[in-house]
C-alpha positions as CSV (number, residue, x, y, z in Angstrom):
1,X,-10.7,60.4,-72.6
2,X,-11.6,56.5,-72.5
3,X,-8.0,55.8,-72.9
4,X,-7.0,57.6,-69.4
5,X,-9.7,56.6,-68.0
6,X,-8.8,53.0,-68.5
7,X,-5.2,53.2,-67.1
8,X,-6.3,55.4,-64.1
9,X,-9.0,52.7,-62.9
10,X,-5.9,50.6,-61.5
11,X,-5.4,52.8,-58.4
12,X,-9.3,53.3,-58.3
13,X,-9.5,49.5,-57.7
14,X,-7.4,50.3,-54.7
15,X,-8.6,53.2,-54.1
16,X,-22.9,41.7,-32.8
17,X,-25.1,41.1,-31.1
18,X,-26.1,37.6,-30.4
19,X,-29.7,37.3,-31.7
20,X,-31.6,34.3,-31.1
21,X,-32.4,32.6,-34.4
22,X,-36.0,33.0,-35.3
23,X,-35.8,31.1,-38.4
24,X,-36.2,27.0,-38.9
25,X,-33.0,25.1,-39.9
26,X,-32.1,25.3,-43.7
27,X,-33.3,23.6,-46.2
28,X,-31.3,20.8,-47.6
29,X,-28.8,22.6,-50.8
30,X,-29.9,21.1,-54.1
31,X,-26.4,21.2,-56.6
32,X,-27.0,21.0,-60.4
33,X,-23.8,21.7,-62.5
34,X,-23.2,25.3,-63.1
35,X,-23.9,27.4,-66.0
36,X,-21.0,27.6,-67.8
37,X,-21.4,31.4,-68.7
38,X,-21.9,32.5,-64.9
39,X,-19.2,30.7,-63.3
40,X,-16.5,29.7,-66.4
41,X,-13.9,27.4,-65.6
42,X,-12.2,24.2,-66.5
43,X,-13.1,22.4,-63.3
44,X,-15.8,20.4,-62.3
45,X,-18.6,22.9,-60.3
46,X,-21.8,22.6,-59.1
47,X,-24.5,25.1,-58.3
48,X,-27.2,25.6,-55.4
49,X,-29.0,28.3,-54.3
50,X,-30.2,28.9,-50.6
51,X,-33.0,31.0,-49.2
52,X,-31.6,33.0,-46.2
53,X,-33.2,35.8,-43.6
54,X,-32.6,39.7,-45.5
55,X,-32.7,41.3,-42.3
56,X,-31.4,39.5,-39.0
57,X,-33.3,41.4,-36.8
58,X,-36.4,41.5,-38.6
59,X,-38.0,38.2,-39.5
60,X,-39.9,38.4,-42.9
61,X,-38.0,39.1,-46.0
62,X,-35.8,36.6,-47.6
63,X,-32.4,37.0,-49.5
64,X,-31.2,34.4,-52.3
65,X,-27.3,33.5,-52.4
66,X,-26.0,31.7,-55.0
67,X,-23.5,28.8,-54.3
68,X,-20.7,27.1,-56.3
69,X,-18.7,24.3,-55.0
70,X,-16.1,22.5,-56.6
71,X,-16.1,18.9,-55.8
72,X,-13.1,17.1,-53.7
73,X,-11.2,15.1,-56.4
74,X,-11.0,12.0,-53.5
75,X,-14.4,10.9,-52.8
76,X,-15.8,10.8,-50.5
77,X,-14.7,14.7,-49.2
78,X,-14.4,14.8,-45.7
79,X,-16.3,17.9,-45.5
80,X,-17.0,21.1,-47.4
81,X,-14.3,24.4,-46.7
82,X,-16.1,27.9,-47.4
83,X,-13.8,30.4,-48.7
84,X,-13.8,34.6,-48.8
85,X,-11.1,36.2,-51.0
86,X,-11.5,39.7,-49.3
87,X,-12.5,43.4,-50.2
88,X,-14.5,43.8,-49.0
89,X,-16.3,43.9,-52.1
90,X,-14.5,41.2,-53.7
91,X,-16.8,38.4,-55.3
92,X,-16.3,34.5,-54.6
93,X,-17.8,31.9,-57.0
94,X,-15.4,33.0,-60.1
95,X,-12.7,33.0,-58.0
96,X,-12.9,29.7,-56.4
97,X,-13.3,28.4,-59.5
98,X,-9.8,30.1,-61.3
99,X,-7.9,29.1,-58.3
100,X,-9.3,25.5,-57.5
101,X,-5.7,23.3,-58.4
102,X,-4.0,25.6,-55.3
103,X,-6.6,25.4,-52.8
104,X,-7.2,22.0,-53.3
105,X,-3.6,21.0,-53.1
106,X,-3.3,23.6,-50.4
107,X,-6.8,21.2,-48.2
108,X,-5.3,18.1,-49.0
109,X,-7.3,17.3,-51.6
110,X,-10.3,15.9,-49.5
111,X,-12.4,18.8,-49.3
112,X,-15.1,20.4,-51.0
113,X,-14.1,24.2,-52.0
114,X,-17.4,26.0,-51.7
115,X,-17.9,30.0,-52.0
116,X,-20.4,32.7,-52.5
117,X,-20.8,36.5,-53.6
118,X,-21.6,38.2,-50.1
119,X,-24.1,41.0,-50.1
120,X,-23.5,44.2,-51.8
121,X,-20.3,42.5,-54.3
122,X,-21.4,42.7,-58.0
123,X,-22.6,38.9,-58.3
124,X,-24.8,39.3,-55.1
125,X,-29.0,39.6,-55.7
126,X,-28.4,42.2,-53.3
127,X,-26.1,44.7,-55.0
128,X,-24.7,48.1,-53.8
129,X,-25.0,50.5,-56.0
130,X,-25.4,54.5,-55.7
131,X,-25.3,55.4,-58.9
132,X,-27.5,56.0,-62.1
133,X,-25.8,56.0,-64.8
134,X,-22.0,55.2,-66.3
135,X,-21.0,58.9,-65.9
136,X,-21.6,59.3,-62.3
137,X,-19.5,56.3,-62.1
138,X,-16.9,57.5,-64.2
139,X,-16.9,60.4,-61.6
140,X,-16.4,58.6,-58.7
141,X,-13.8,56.4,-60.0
142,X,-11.6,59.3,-61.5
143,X,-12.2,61.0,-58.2
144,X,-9.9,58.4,-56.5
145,X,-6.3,59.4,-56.6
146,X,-3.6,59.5,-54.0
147,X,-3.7,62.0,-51.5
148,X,0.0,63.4,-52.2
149,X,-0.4,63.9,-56.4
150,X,-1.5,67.5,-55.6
151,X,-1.6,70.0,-53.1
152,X,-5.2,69.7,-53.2
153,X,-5.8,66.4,-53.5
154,X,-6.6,65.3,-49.9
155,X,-9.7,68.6,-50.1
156,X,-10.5,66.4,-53.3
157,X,-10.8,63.0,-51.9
158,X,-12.6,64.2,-49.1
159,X,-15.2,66.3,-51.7
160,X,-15.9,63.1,-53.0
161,X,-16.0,61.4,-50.2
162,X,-19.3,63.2,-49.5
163,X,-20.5,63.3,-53.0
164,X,-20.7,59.0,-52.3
165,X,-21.8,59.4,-48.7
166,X,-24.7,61.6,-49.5
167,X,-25.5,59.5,-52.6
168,X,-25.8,56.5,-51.5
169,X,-28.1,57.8,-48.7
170,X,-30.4,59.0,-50.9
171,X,-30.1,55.5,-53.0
172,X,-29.6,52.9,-51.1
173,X,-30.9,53.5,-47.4
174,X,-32.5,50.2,-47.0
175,X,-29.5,47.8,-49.0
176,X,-27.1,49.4,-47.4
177,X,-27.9,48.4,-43.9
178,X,-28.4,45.0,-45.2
179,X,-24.7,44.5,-46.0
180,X,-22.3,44.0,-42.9
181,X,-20.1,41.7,-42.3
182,X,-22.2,40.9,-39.6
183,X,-24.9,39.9,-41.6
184,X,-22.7,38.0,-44.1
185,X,-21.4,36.1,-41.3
186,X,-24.8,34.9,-40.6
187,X,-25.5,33.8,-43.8
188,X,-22.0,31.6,-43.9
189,X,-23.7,30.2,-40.6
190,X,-26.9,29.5,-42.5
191,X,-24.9,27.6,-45.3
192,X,-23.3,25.7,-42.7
193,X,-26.7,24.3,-41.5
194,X,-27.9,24.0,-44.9
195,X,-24.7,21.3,-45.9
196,X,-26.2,19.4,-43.2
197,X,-22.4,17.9,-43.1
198,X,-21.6,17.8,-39.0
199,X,-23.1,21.6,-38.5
200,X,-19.4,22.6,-37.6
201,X,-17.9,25.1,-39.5
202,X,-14.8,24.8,-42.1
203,X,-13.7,28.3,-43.4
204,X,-10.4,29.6,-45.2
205,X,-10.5,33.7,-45.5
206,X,-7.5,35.8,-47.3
207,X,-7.4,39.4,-46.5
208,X,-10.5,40.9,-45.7
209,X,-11.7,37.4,-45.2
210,X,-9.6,37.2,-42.3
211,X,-11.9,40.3,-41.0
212,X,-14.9,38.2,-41.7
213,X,-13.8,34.9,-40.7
214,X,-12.0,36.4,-37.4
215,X,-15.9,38.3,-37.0
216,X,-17.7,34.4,-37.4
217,X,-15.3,33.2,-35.1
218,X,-16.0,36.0,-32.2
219,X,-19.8,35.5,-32.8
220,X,-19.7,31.4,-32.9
221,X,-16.6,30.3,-31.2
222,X,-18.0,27.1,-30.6
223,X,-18.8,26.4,-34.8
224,X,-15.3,26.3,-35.2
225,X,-14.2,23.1,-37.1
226,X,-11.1,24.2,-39.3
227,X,-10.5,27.9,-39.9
228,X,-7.4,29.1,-41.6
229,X,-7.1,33.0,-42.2
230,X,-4.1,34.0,-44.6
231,X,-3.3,37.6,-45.4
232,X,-4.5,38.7,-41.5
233,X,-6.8,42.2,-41.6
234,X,-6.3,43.9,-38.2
235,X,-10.1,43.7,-37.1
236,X,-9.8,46.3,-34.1
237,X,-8.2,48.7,-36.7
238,X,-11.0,48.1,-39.2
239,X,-14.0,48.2,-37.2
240,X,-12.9,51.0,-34.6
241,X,-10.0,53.3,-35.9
242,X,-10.3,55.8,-38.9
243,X,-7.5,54.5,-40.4
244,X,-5.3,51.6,-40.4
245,X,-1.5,52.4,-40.2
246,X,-0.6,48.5,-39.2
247,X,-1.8,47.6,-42.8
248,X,0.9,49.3,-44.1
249,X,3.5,48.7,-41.9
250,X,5.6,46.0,-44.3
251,X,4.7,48.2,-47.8
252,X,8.1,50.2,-47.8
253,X,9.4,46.9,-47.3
254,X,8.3,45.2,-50.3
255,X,8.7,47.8,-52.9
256,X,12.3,47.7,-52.1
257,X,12.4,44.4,-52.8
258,X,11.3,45.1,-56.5
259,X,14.8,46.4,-56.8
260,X,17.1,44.5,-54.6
261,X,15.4,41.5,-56.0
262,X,16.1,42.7,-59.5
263,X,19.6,43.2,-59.1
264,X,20.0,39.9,-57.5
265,X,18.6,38.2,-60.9
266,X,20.1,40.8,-63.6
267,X,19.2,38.6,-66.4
268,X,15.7,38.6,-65.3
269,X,15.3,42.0,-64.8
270,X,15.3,45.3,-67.7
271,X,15.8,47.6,-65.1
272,X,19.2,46.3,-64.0
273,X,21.5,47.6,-66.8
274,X,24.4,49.8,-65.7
275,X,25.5,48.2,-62.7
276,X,23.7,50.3,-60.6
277,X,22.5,49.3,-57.6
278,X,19.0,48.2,-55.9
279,X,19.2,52.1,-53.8
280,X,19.8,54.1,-57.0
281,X,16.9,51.6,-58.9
282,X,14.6,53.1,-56.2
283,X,15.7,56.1,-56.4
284,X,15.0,56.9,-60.1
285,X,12.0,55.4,-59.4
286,X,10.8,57.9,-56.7
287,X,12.2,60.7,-58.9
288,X,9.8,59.5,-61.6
289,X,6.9,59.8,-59.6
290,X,7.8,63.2,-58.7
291,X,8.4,64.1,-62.0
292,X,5.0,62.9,-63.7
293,X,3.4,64.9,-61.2
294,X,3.9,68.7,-62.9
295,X,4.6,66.6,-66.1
296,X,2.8,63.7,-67.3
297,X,3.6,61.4,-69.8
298,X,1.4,60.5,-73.0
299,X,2.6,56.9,-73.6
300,X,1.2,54.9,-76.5
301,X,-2.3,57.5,-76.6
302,X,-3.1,58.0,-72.8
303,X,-1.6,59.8,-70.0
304,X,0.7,58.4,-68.0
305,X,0.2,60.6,-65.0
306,X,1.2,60.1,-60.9
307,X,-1.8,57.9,-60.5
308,X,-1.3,55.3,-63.1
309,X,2.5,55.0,-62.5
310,X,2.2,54.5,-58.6
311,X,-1.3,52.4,-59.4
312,X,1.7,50.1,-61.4
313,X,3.8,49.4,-58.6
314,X,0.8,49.2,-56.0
315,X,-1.0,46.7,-57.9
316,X,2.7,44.7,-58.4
317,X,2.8,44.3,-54.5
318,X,-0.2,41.9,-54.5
319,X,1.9,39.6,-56.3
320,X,5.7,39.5,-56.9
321,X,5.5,37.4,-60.0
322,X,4.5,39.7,-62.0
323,X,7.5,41.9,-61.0
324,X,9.4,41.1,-64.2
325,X,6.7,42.4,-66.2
326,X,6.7,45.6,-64.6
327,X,10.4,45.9,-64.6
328,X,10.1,45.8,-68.6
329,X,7.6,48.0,-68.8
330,X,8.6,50.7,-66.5
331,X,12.0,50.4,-68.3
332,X,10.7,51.5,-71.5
333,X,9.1,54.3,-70.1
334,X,12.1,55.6,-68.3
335,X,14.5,55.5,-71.2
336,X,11.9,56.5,-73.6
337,X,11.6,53.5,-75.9
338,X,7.8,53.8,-76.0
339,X,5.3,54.9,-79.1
340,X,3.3,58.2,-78.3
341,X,0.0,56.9,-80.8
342,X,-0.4,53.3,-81.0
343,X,-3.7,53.6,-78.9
344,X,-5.2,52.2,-76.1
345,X,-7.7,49.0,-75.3
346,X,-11.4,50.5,-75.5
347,X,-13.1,47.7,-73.7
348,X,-15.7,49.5,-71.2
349,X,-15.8,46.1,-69.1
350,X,-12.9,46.9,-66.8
351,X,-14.6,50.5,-66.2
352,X,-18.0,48.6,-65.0
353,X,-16.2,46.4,-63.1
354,X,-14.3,48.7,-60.9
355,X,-17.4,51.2,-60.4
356,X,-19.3,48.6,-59.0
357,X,-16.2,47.4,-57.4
358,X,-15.2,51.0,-55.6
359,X,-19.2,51.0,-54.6
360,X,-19.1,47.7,-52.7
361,X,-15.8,48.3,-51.1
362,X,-17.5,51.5,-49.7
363,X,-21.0,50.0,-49.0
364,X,-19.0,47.1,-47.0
365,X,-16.4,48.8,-45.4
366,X,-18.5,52.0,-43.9
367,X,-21.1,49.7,-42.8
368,X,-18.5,48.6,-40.4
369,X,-16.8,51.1,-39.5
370,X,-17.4,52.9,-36.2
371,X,-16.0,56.0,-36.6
372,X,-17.1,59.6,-38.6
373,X,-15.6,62.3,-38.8
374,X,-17.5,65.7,-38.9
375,X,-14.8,68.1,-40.1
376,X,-12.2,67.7,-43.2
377,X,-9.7,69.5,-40.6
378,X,-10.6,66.3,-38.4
379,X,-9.8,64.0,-40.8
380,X,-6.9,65.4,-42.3
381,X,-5.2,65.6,-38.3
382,X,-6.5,61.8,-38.4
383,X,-4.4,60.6,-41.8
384,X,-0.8,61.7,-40.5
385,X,-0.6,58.3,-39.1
386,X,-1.5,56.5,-43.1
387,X,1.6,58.9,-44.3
388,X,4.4,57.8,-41.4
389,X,3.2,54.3,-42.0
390,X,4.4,54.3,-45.5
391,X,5.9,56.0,-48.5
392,X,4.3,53.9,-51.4
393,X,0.9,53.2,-49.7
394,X,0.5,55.8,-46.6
395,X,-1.5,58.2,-49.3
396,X,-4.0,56.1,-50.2
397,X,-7.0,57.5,-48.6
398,X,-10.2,57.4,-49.9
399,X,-11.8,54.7,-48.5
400,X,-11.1,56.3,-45.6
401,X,-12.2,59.6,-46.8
402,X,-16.0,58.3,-47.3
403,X,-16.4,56.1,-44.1
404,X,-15.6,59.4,-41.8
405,X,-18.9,60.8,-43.7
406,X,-21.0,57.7,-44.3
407,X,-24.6,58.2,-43.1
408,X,-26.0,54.6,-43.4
409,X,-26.2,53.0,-40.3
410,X,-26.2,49.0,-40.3
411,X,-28.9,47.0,-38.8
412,X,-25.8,45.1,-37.5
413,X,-22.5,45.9,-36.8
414,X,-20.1,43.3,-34.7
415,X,-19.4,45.5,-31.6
416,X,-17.8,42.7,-29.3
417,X,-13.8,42.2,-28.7
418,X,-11.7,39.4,-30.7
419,X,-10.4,37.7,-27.6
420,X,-11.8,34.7,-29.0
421,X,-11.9,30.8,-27.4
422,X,-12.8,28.6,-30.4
423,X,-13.7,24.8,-29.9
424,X,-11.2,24.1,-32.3
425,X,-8.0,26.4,-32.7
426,X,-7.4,28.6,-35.7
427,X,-4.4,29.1,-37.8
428,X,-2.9,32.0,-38.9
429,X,-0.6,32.7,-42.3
430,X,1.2,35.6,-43.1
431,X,4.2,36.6,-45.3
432,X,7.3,38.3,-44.3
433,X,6.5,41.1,-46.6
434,X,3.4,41.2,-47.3
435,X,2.4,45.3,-48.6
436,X,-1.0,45.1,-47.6
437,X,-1.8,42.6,-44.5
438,X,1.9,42.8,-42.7
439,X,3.2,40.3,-40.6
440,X,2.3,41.7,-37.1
441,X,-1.0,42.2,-37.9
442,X,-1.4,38.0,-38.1
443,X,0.6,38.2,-34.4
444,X,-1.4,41.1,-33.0
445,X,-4.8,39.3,-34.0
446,X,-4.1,35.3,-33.2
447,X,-2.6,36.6,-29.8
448,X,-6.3,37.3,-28.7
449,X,-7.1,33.9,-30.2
450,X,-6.6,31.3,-27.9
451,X,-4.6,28.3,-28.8
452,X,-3.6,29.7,-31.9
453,X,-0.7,29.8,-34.3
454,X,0.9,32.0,-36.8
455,X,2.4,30.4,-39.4
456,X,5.0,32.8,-41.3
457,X,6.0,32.0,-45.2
458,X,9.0,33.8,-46.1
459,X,8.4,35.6,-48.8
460,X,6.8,38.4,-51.1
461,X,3.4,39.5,-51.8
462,X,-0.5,39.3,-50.3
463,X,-1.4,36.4,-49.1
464,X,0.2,32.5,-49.2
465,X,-1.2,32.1,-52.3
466,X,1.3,34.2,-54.3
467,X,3.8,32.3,-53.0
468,X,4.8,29.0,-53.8
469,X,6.3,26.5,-51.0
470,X,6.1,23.2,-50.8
471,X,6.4,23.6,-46.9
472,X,3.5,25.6,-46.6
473,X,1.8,23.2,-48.8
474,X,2.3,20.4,-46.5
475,X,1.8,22.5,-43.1
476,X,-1.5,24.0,-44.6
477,X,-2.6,20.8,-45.7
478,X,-1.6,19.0,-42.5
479,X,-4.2,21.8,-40.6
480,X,-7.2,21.0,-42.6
481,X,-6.9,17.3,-43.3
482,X,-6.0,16.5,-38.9
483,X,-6.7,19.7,-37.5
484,X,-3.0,19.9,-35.8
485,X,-1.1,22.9,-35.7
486,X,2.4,23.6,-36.5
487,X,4.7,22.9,-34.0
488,X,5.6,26.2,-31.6
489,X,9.2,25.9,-33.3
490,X,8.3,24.9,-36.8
491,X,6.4,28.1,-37.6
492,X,8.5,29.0,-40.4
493,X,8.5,28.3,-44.1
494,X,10.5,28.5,-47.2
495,X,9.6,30.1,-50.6
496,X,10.4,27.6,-53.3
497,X,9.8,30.4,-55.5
498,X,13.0,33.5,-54.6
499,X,12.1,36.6,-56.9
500,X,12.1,37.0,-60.7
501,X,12.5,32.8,-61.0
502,X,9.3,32.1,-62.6
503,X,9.0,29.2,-60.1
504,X,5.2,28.4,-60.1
505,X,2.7,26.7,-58.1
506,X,2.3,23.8,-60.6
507,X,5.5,22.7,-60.3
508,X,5.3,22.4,-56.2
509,X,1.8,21.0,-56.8
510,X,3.5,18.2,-59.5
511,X,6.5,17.9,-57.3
512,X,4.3,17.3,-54.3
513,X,1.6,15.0,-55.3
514,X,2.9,13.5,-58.4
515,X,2.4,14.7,-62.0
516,X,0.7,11.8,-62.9
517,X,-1.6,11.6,-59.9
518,X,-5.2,10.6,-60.7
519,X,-6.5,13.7,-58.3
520,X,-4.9,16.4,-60.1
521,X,-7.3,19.0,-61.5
522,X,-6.8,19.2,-65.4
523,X,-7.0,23.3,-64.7
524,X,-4.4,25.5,-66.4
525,X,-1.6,25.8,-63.3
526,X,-2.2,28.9,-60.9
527,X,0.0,31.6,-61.8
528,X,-1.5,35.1,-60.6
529,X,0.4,38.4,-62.1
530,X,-1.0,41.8,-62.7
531,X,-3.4,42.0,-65.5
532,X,-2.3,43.5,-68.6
533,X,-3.5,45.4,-71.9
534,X,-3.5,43.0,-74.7
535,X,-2.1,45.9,-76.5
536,X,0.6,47.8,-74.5
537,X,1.6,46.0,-71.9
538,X,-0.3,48.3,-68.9
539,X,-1.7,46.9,-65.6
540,X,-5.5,47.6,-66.1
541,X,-7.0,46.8,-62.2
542,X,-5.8,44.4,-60.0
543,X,-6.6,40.7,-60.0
544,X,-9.8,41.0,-57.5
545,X,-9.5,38.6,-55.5
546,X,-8.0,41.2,-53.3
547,X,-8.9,44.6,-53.0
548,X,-7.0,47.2,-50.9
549,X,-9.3,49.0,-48.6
């Protein structure tokens, strides 16, 4: 069973009010150079810890967040930049540290990257979760599958869905409440103080992030120094509709792209053979899924079943780099070149990870949301719109599924509008197919942001991280080192990277700066794909820098 388990956590990893501060200005931080063994990397970091209120709107208790920043390689920085990755659920100090070389070429260079684990992730003190015991997690994880791989799967999802709502209740009452993204918002705004830099604030959010950092900016328009959010989150959808149909409006989109994109670079791509074209590509594809459904696969000692083979191509929207990969693999599966018993990687960690993972995503994300749902007739009316949005993605539902029945009420939830005035204005990335943040969803959210600006990278994937450009590299960097927008007619960039070329961000980076150039971080070159057994070849979980809600 471990073996299924393991390839079935991949989709599983998919699966305010304006108080007046009570508390004295923050301490001065105190950085020490991190422990190697909690945040590993090859970059220079430093740790801090800062003491910060547990509960907003009850002065007493205190809550401990741990800090890593990653020094500026031109001293001195003009300033420190604090970043969120998204999730919610998603943690921050490992993951500033893996992608440092981007993000610094991305700031110019002159900034301090600086990042945290919010409340409820896995490397918070304050962690959110339900569960006793690895088989109750287990349970919940394997409980996550798409809403269309049975008849009864939607009945399922919602099943569990309560299972987790009533858990958790029982469980964590008290950290629960404790774990909005109104409440992490204040705590970025007590690390601001704490810098004791020019009490302005400098943030850069992808995906969820752009949820949070659009959130700060509602709550403290006038804190605004530099904010860039890449990968845009609809807020409205996410804090006041039960589901969120925009998200997936570009998904269709980019899973075609798989296959035009492989026929475009034949010699790139296994699955172009035959001279068949990008349709017919998709096509089998499709059929496949259908197929695995009343038949599964057992492929090298697990089964190879409608979850894992959808999880597969989910996952490979993040990041279209690591679309060669999966062309080879699902390749050998469709013509059958595969072993049926050369075992499966055993390692438990991945398993861990996305339980605690699933539990922080929910924790986070029903916090916020406004909406419940008393009836699974209810809900089920409400999900039509998630399965017109999208083919690949519309059936991915559980998320949504628990937050209709979530019982634990937040001692904050952000209940204002987004039509935001910031001292400063804030720009706005997004991809022209981008699976799981689409385009319009950076328009729809900067046009209630005043003097704001979208800029569009044409390529895809989640995120402008995923996609190297040496325009948006110099627009991105122009925003944080002058705070100047993008021209109203120079709004547009580039990919340096078209699909299945292998182009990377290191060679941009070299090409941009100089390969030579005393700044450059001597980190291994930023190159995300989707992580892979050691032994076969499979997607395990998504990189989590990202998690889909």
């Amino acid at each position: 069973m471990v073996s299924r388990n393991v390839l079935r956590l991949s989709f599983a990893a998919f699966a305010a009010l304006a108080y007046a501060n009570p508390y004295p200005r923050a301490a001065t931080l105190s950085w020490s150079p991190c422990n190697g063994t909690e945040v590993p990397g090859q970059v220079p970091a430093e740790c801090s810890t800062l003491e910060v209120p547990l509960d907003y709107t009850e002065p007493g208790e205190t809550h401990v967040l741990d800090l890593v920043r990653v020094p500026a390689p031109i001293q001195p920085s003009k300033g420190s930049i604090i970043l969120n990755f998204g999730g919610p659920g998603g943690t921050g100090r490992d993951v500033v540290v893996q992608l440092a070389t981007v993000l610094q070429a991305l700031s110019g260079r002159q900034y301090d990257l600086l990042s945290f684990d919010p409340r409820g992730t896995s490397g918070s003190r304050l962690q959110f979760n339900c569960l006793d015991n690895d088989f109750d997690g287990l349970s919940l994880v394997l409980g996550l599958s798409p809403a269309n791989e049975s008849e009864g799967s939607l009945g399922r999802i919602w099943a569990q869905g309560t299972i987790t709502a009533d858990t958790c209740l029982r469980t964590q009452n008290k950290t629960g409440s404790l774990i909005s993204t109104a409440f992490t918002a204040r705590d970025i705004m007590q690390i601001v103080d704490a810098l004791q830099e020019d009490g302005m604030l400098r943030y850069w959010g992808f995906s969820y992030g752009t949820t949070l950092g659009a959130t700060i900016a509602a709550m403290f328009p006038d804190r605004v120094e530099r904010m860039v959010l890449d990968g845009v989150q609809n807020p409205h959808q996410y804090y006041r509709q039960q589901v969120e149909p925009e998200a997936r409006t570009d998904a269709d989109a980019a899973f075609s792209a798989i296959f035009t994109g492989c026929v475009a670079a034949p010699n790139k791509c296994a699955l172009a053979r035959d001279n068949r074209t990008a349709a017919e590509l998709e096509r089998e594809v499709l059929d496949f899924f259908e197929a695995v459904k009343l038949r599964p696969l057992v492929v090298q000692g697990a089964i190879l079943d409608y979850t894992a083979i959808k999880s597969y191509f989910v996952g490979s929207l993040y990041d279209s780099s690591g679309w060669p990969a999966l062309s080879g693999l699902v390749d050998t599966i469709l013509t059958g070149q595969y072993e049926s018993s050369s075992g499966v990687p055993t390692d438990p960690t991945p398993i861990r990870q996305t339980i605690i993972l699933v539990q922080a995503l929910a924790g986070i994300r029903c916090s916020d949301s406004e909406v419940r749902t008393e009836t699974f007739e209810d809900f089920a009316l409400a999900v039509q719109s998630m399965y017109e949005s999208s083919n690949i993605m519309g059936d991915m539902l559980s998320v949504y599924a628990t937050c209709s029945q979530w019982k634990i009420e937040p001692k904050e939830r952000y209940t204002g509008d987004f039509n935001v005035d910031t001292k400063n204005p804030v720009l706005f990335i997004g991809n022209t197919f981008d699976g799981l943040t689409p385009l319009v969803s950076a328009k729809n959210v900067s046009s209630t942001f005043k003097g704001s600006a979208v800029l569009e990278v044409n390529g895809y994937g989640h995120s402008s991280l995923v996609i190297p450009s040496t325009c948006s590299l110099n627009k991105t960097s122009t925003y944080w080192l002058g705070g100047t927008l993008p021209e109203k007619d120079d709004l547009f960039c580039e990919s340096d990277a078209p699909l299945y070329s292998g182009v990377t961000w290191e060679e941009i980076i070299d090409k941009y700066y100089g390969a030579n150039s005393t700044t450059r971080s001597k980190r291994t070159p930023f190159k995300r794909s989707i992580p892979v057994s050691p032994k076969i070849g499979y997607p395990i979980v998504p990189h989590p820098v990202n998690l889909p809600w």
